[in-house]
PDB file of N, H, CA, C and O in Angstrom:
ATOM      1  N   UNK A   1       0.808  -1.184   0.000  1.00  0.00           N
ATOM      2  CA  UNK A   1       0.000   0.000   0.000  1.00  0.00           C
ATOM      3  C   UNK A   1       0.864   1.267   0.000  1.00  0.00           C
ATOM      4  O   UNK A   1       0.600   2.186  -0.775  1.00  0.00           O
ATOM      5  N   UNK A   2       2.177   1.347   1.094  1.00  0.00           N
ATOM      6  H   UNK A   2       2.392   0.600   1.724  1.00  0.00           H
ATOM      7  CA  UNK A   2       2.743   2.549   0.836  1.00  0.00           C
ATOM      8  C   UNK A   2       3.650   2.880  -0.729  1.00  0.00           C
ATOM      9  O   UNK A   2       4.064   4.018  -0.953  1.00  0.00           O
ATOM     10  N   UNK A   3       3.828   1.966  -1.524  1.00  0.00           N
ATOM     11  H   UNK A   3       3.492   1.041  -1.343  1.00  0.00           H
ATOM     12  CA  UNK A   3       4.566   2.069  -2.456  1.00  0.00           C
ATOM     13  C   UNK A   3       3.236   2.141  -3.442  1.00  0.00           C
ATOM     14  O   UNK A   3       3.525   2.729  -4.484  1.00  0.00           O
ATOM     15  N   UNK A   4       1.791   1.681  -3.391  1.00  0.00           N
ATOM     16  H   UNK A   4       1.556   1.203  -2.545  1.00  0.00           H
ATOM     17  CA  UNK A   4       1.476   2.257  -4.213  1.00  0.00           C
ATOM     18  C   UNK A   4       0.569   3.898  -4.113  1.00  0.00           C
ATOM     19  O   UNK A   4      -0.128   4.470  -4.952  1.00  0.00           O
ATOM     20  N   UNK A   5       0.876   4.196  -3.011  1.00  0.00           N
ATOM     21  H   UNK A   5       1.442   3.731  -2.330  1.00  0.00           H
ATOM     22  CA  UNK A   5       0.419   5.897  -2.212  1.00  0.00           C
ATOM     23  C   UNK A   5       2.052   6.752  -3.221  1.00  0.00           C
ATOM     24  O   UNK A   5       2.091   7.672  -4.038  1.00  0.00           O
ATOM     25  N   UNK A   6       3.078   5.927  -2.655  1.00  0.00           N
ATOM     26  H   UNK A   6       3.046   5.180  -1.991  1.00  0.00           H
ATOM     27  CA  UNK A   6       4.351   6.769  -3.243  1.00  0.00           C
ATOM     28  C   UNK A   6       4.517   7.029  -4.752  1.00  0.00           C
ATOM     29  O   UNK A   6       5.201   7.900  -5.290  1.00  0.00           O
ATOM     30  N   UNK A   7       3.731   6.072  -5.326  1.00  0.00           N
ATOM     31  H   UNK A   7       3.175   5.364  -4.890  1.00  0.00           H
ATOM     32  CA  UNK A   7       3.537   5.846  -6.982  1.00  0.00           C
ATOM     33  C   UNK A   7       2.994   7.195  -7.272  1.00  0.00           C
ATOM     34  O   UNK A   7       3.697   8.028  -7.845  1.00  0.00           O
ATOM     35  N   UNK A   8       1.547   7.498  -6.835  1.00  0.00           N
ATOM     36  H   UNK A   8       0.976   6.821  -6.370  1.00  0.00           H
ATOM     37  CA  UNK A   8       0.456   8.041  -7.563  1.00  0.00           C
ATOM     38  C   UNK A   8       1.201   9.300  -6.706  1.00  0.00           C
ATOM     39  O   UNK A   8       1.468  10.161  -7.543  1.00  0.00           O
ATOM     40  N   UNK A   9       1.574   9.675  -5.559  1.00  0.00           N
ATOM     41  H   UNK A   9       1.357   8.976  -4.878  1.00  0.00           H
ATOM     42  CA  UNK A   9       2.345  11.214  -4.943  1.00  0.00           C
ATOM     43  C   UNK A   9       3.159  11.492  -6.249  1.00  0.00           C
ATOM     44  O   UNK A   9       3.083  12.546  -6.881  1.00  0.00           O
ATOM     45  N   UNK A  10       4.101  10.215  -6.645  1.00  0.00           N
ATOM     46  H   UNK A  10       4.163   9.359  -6.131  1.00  0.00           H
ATOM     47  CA  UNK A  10       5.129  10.983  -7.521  1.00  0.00           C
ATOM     48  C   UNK A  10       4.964  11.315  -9.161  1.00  0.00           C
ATOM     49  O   UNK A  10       5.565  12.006  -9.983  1.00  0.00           O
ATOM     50  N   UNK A  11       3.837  10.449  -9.156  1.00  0.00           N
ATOM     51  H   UNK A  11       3.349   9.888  -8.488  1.00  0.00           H
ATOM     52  CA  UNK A  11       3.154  10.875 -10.353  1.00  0.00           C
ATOM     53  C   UNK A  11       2.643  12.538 -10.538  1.00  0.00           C
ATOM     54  O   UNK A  11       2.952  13.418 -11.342  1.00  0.00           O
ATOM     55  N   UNK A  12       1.933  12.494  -9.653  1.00  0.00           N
ATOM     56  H   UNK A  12       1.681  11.780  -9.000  1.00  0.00           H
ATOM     57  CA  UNK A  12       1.335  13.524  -9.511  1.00  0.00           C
ATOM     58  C   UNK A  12       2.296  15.178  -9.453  1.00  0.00           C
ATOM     59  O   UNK A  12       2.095  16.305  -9.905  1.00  0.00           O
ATOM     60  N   UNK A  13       3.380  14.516  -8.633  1.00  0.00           N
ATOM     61  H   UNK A  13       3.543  13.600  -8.266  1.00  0.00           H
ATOM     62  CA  UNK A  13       4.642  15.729  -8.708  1.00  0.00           C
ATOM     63  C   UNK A  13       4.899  15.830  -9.808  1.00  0.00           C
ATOM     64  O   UNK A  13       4.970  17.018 -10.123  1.00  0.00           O
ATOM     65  N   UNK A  14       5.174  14.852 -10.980  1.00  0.00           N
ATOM     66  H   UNK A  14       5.116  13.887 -10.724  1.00  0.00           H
ATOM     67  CA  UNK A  14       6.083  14.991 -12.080  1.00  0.00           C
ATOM     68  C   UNK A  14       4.881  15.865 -12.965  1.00  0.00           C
ATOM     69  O   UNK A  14       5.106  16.802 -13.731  1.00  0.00           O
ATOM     70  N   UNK A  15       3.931  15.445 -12.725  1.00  0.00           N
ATOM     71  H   UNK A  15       3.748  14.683 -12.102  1.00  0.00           H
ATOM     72  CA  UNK A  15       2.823  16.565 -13.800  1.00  0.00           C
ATOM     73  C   UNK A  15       2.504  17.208 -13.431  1.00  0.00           C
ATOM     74  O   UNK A  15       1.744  17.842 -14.163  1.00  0.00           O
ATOM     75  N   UNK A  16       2.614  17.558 -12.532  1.00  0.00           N
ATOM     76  H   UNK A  16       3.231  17.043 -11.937  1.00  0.00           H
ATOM     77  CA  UNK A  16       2.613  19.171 -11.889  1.00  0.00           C
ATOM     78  C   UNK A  16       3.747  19.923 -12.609  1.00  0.00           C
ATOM     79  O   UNK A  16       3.612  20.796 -13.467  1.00  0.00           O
ATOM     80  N   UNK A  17       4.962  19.394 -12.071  1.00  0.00           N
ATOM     81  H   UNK A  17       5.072  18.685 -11.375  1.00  0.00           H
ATOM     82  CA  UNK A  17       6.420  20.406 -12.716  1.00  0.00           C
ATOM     83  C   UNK A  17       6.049  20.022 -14.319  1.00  0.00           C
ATOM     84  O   UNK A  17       6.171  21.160 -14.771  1.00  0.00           O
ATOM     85  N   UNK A  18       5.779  19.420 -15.174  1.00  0.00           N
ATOM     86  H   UNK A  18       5.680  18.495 -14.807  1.00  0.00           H
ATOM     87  CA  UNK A  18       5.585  19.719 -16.480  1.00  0.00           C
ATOM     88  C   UNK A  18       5.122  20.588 -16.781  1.00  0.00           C
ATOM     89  O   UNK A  18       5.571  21.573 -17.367  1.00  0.00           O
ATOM     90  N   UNK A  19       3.851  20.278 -16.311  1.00  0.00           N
ATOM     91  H   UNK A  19       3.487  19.478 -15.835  1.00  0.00           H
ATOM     92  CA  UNK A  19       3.265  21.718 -17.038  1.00  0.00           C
ATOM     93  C   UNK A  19       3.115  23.266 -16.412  1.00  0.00           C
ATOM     94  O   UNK A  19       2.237  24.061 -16.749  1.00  0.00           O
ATOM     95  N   UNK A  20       4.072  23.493 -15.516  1.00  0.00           N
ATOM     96  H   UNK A  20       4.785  22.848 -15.243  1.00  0.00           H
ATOM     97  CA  UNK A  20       4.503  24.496 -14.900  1.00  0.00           C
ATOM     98  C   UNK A  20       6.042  24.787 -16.059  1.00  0.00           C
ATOM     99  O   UNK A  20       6.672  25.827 -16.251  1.00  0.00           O
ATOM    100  N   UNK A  21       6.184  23.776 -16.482  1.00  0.00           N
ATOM    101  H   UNK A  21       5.672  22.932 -16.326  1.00  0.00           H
ATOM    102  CA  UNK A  21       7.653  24.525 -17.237  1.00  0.00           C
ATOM    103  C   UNK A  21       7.026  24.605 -18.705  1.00  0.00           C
ATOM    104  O   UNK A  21       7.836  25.053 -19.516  1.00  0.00           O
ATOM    105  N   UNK A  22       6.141  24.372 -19.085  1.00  0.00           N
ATOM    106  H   UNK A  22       5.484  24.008 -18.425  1.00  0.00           H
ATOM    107  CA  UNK A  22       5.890  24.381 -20.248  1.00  0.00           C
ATOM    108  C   UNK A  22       4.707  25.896 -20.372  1.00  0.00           C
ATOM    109  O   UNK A  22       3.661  25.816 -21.016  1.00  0.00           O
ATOM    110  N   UNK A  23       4.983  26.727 -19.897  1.00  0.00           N
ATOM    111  H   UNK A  23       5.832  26.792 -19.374  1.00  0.00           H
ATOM    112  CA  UNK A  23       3.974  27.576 -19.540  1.00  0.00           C
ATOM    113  C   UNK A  23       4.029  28.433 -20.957  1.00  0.00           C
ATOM    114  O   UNK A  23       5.107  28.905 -21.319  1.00  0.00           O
ATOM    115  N   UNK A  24       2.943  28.598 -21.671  1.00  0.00           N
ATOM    116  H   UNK A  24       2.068  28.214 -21.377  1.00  0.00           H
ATOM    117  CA  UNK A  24       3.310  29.361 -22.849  1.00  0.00           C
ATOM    118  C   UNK A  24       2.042  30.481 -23.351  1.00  0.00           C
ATOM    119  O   UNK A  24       0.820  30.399 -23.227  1.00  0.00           O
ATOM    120  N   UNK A  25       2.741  31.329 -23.839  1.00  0.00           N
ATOM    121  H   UNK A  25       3.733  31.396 -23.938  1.00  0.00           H
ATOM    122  CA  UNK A  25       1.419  32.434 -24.522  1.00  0.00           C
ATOM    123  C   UNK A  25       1.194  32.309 -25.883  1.00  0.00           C
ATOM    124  O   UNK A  25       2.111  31.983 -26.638  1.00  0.00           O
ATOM    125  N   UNK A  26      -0.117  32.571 -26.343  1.00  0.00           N
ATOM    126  H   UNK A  26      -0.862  32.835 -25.730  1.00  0.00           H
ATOM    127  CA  UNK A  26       0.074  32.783 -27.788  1.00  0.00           C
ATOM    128  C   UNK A  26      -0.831  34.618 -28.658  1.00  0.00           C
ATOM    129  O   UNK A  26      -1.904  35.171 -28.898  1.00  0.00           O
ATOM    130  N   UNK A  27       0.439  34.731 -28.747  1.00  0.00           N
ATOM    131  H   UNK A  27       1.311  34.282 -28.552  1.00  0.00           H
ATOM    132  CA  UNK A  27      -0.355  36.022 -29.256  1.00  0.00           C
ATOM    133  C   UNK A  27      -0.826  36.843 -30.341  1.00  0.00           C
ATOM    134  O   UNK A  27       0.046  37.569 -30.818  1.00  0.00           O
ATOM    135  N   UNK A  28      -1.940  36.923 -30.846  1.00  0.00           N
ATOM    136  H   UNK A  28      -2.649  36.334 -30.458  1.00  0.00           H
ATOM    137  CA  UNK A  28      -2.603  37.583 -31.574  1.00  0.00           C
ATOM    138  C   UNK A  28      -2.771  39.005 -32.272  1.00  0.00           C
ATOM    139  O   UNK A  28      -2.935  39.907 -31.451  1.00  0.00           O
ATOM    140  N   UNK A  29      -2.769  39.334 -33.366  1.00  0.00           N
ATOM    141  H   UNK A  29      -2.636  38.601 -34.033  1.00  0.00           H
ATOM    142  CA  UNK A  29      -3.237  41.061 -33.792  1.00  0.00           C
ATOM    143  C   UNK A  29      -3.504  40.845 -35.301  1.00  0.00           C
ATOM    144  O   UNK A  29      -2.586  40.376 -35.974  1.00  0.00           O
ATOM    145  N   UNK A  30      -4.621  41.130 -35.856  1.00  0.00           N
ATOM    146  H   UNK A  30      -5.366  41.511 -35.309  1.00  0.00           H
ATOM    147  CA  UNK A  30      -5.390  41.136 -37.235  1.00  0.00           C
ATOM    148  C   UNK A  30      -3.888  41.663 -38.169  1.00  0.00           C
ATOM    149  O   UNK A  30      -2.978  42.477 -38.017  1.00  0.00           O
ATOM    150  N   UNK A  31      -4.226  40.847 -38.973  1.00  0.00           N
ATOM    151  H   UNK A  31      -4.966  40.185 -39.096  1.00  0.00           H
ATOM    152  CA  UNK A  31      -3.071  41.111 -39.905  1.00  0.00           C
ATOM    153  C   UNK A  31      -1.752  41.251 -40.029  1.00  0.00           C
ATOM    154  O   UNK A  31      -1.072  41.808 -40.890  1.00  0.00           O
ATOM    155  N   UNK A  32      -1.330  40.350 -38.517  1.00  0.00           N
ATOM    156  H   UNK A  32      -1.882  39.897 -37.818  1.00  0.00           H
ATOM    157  CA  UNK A  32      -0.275  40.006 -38.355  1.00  0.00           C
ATOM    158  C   UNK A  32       0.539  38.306 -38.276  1.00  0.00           C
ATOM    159  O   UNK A  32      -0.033  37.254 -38.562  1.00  0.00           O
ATOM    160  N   UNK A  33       1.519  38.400 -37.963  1.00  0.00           N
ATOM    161  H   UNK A  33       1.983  39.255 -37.731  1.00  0.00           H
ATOM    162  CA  UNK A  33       2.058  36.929 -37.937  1.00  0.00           C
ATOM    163  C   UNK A  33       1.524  36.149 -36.273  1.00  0.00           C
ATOM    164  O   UNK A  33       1.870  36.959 -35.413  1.00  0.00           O
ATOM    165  N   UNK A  34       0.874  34.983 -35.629  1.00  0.00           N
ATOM    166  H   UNK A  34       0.593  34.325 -36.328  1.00  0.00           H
ATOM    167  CA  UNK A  34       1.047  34.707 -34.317  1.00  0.00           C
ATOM    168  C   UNK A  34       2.262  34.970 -33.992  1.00  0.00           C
ATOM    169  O   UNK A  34       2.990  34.806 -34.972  1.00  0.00           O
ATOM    170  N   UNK A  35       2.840  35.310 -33.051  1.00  0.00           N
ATOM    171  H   UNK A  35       2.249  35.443 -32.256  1.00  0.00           H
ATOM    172  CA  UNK A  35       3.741  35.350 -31.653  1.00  0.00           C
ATOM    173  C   UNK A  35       3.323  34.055 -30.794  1.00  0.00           C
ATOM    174  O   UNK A  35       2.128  33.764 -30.745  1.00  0.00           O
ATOM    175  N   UNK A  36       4.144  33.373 -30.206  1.00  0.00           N
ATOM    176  H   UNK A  36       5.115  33.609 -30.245  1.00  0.00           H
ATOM    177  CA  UNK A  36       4.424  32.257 -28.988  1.00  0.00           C
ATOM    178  C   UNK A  36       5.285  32.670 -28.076  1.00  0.00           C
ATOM    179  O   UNK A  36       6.398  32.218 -28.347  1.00  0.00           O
ATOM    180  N   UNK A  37       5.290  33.274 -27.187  1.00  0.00           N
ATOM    181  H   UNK A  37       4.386  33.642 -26.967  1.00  0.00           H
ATOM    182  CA  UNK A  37       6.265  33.633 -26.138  1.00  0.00           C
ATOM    183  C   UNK A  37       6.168  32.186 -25.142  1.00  0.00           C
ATOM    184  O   UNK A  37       5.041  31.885 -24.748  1.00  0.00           O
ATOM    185  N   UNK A  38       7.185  31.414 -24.791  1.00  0.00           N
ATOM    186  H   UNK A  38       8.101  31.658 -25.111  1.00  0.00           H
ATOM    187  CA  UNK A  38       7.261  30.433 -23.837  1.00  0.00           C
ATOM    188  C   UNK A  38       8.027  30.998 -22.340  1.00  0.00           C
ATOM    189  O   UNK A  38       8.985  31.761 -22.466  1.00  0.00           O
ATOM    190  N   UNK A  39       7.687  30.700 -21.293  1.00  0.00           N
ATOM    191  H   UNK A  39       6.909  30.080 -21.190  1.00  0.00           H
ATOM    192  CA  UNK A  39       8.524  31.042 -20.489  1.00  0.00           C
ATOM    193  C   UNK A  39       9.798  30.316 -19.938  1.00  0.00           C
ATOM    194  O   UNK A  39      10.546  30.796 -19.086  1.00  0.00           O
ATOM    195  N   UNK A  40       9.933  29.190 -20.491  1.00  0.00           N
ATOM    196  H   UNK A  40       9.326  28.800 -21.183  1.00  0.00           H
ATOM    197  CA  UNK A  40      11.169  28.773 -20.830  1.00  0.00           C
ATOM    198  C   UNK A  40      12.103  29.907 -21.437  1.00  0.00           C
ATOM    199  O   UNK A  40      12.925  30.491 -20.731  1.00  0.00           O
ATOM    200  N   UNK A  41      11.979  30.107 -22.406  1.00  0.00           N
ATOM    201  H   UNK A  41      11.311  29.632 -22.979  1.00  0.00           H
ATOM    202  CA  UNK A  41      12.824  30.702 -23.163  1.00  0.00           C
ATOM    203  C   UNK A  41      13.343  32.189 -22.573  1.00  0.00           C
ATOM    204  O   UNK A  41      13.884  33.095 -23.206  1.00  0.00           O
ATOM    205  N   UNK A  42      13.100  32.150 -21.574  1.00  0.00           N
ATOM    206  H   UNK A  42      12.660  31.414 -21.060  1.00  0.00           H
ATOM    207  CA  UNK A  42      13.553  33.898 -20.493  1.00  0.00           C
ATOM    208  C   UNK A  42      14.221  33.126 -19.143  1.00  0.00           C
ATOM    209  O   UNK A  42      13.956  31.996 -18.733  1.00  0.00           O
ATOM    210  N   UNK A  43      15.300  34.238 -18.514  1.00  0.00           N
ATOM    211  H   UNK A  43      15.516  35.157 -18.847  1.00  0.00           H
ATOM    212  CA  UNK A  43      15.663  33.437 -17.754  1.00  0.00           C
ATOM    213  C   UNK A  43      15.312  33.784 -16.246  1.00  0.00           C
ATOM    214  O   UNK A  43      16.025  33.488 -15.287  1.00  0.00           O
ATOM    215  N   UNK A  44      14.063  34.479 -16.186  1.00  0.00           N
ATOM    216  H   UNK A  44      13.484  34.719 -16.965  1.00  0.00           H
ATOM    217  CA  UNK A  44      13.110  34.749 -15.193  1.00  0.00           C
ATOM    218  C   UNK A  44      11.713  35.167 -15.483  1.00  0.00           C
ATOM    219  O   UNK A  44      11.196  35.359 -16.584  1.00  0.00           O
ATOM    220  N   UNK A  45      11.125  35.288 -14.132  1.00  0.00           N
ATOM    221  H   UNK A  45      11.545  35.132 -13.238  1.00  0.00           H
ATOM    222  CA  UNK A  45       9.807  35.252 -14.565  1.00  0.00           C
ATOM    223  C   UNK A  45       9.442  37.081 -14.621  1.00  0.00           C
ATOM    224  O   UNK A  45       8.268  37.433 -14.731  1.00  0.00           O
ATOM    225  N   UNK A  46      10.325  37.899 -14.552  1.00  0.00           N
ATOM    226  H   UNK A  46      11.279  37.613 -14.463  1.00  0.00           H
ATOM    227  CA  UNK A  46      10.544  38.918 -14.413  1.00  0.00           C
ATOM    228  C   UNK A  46      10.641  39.207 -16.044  1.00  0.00           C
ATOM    229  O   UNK A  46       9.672  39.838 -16.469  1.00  0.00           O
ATOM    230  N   UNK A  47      11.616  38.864 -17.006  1.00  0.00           N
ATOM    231  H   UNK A  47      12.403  38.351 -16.661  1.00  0.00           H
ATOM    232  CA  UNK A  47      11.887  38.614 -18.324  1.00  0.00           C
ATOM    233  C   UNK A  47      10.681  38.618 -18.995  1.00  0.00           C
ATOM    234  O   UNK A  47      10.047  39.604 -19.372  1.00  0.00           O
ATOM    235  N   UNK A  48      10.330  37.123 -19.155  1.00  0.00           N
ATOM    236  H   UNK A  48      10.845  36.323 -18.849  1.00  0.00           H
ATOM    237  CA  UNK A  48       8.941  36.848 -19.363  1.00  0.00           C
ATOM    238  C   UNK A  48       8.201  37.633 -19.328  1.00  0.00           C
ATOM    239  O   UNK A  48       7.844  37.867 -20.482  1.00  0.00           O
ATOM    240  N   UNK A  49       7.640  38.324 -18.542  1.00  0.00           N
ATOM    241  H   UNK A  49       7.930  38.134 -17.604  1.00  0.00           H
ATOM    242  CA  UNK A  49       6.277  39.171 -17.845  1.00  0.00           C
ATOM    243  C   UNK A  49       6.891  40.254 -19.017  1.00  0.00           C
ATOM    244  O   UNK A  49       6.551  39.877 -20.139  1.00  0.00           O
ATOM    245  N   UNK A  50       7.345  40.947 -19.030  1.00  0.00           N
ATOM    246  H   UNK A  50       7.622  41.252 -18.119  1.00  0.00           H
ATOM    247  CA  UNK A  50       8.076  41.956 -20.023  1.00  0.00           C
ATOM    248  C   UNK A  50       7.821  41.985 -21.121  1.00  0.00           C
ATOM    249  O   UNK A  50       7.319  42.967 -21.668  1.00  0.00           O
ATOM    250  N   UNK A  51       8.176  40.664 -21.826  1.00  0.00           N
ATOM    251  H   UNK A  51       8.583  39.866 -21.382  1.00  0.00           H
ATOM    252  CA  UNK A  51       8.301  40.296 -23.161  1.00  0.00           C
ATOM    253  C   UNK A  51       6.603  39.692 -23.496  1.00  0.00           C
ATOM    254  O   UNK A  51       6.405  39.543 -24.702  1.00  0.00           O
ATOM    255  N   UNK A  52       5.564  39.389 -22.715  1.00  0.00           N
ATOM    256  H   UNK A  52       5.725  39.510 -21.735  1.00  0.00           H
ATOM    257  CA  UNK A  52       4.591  39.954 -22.844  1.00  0.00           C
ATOM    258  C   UNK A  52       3.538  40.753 -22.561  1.00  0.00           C
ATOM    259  O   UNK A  52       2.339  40.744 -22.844  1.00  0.00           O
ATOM    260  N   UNK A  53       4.490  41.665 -21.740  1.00  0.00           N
ATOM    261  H   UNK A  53       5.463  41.672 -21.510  1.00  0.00           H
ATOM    262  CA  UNK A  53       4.199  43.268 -21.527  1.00  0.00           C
ATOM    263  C   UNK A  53       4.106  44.188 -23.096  1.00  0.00           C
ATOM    264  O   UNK A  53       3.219  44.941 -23.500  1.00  0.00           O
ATOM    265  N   UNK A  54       5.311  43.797 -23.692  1.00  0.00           N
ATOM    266  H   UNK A  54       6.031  43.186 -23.364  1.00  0.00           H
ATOM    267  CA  UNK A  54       5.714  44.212 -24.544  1.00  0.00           C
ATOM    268  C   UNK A  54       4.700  44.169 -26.095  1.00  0.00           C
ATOM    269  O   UNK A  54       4.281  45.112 -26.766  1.00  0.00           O
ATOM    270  N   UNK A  55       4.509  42.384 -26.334  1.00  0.00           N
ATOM    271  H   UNK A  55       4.850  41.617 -25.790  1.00  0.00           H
ATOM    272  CA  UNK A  55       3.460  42.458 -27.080  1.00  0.00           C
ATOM    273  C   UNK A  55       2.049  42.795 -27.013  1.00  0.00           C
ATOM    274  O   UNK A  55       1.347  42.864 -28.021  1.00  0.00           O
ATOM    275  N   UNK A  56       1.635  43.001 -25.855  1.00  0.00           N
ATOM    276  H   UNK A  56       2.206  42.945 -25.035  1.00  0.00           H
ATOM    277  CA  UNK A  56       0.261  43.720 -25.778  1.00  0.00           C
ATOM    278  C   UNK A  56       0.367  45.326 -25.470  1.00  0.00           C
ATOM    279  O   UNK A  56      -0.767  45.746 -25.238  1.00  0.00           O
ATOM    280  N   UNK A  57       1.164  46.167 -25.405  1.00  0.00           N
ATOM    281  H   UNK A  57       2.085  45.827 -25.594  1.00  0.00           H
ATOM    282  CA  UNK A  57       1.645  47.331 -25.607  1.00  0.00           C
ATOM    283  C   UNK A  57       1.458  47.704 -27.620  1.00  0.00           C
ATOM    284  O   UNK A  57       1.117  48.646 -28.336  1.00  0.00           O
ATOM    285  N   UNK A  58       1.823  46.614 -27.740  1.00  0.00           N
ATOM    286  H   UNK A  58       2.100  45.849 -27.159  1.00  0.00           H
ATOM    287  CA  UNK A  58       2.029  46.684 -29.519  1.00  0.00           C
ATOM    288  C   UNK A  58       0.648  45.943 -30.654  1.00  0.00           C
ATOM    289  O   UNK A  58       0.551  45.639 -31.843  1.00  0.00           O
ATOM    290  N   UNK A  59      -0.215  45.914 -29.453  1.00  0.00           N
ATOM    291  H   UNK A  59      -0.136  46.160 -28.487  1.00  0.00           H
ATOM    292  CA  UNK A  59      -1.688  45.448 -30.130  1.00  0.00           C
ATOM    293  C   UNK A  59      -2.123  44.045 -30.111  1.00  0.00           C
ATOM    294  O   UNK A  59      -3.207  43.654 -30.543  1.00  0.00           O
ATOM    295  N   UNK A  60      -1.095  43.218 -29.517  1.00  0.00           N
ATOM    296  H   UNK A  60      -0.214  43.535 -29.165  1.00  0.00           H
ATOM    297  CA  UNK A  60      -1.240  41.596 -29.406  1.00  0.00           C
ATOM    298  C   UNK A  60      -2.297  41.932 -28.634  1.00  0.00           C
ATOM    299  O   UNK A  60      -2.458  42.960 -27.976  1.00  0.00           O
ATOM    300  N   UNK A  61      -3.400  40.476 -28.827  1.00  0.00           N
ATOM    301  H   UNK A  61      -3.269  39.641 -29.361  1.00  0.00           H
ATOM    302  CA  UNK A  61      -3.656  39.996 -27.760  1.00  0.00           C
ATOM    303  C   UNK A  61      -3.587  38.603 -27.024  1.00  0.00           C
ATOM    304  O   UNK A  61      -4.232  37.652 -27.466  1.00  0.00           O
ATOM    305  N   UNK A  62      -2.795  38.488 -25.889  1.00  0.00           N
ATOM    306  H   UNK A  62      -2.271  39.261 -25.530  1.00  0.00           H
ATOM    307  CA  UNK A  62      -1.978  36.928 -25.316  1.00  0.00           C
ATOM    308  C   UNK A  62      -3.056  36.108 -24.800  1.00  0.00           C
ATOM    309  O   UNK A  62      -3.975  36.742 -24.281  1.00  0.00           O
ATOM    310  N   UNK A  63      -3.166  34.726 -24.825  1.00  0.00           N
ATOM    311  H   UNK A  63      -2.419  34.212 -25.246  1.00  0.00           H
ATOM    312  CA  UNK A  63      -3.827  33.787 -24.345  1.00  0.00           C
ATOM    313  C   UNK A  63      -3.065  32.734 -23.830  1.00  0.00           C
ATOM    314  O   UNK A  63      -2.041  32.352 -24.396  1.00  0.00           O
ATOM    315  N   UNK A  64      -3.538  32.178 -22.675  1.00  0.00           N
ATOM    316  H   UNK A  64      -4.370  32.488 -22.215  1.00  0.00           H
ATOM    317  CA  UNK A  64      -2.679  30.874 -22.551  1.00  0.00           C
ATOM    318  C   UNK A  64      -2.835  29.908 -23.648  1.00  0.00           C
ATOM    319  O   UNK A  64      -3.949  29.536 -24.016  1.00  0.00           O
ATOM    320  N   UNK A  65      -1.611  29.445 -24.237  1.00  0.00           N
ATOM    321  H   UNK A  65      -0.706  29.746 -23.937  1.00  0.00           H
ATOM    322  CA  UNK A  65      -1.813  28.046 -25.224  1.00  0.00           C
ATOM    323  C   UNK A  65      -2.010  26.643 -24.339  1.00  0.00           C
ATOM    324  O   UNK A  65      -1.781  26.170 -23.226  1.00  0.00           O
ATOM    325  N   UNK A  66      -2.684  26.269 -25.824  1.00  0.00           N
ATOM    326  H   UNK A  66      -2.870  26.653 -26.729  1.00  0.00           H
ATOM    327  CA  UNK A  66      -3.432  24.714 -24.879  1.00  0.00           C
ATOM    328  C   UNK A  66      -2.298  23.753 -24.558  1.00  0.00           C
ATOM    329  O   UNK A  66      -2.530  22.700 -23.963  1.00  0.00           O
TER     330      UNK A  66
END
């Protein structure tokens, strides 16, 4: 029983941190190209926030991607 409680805990950790690192935007504006900002790709969450600060300053509009 405790090894299968430790199974489904560590399951549960590992898909948690996935899709916490896979965190991504996708952004929008008529007659333009999409934008994908990932937050991977910054090397804080300070960065990130910026860089889509930046595209909705410039008419994007960001959504979380699925």
């Amino acid at each position: 029983m405790k090894k299968l409680s430790f199974l489904f805990a560590m399951g549960a950790f590992i898909s948690l941190g996935l899709s916490s690192c896979s965190k991504c935007e996708v952004c929008t504006k008529d007659n333009s190209n999409e934008v994908r900002i990932c937050q991977k790709d910054y090397g804080s969450n300070t960065t990130y926030g910026l860089a889509l600060d930046a595209q909705e300053a410039g008419g994007y509009e960001c959504k979380t991607a699925p």
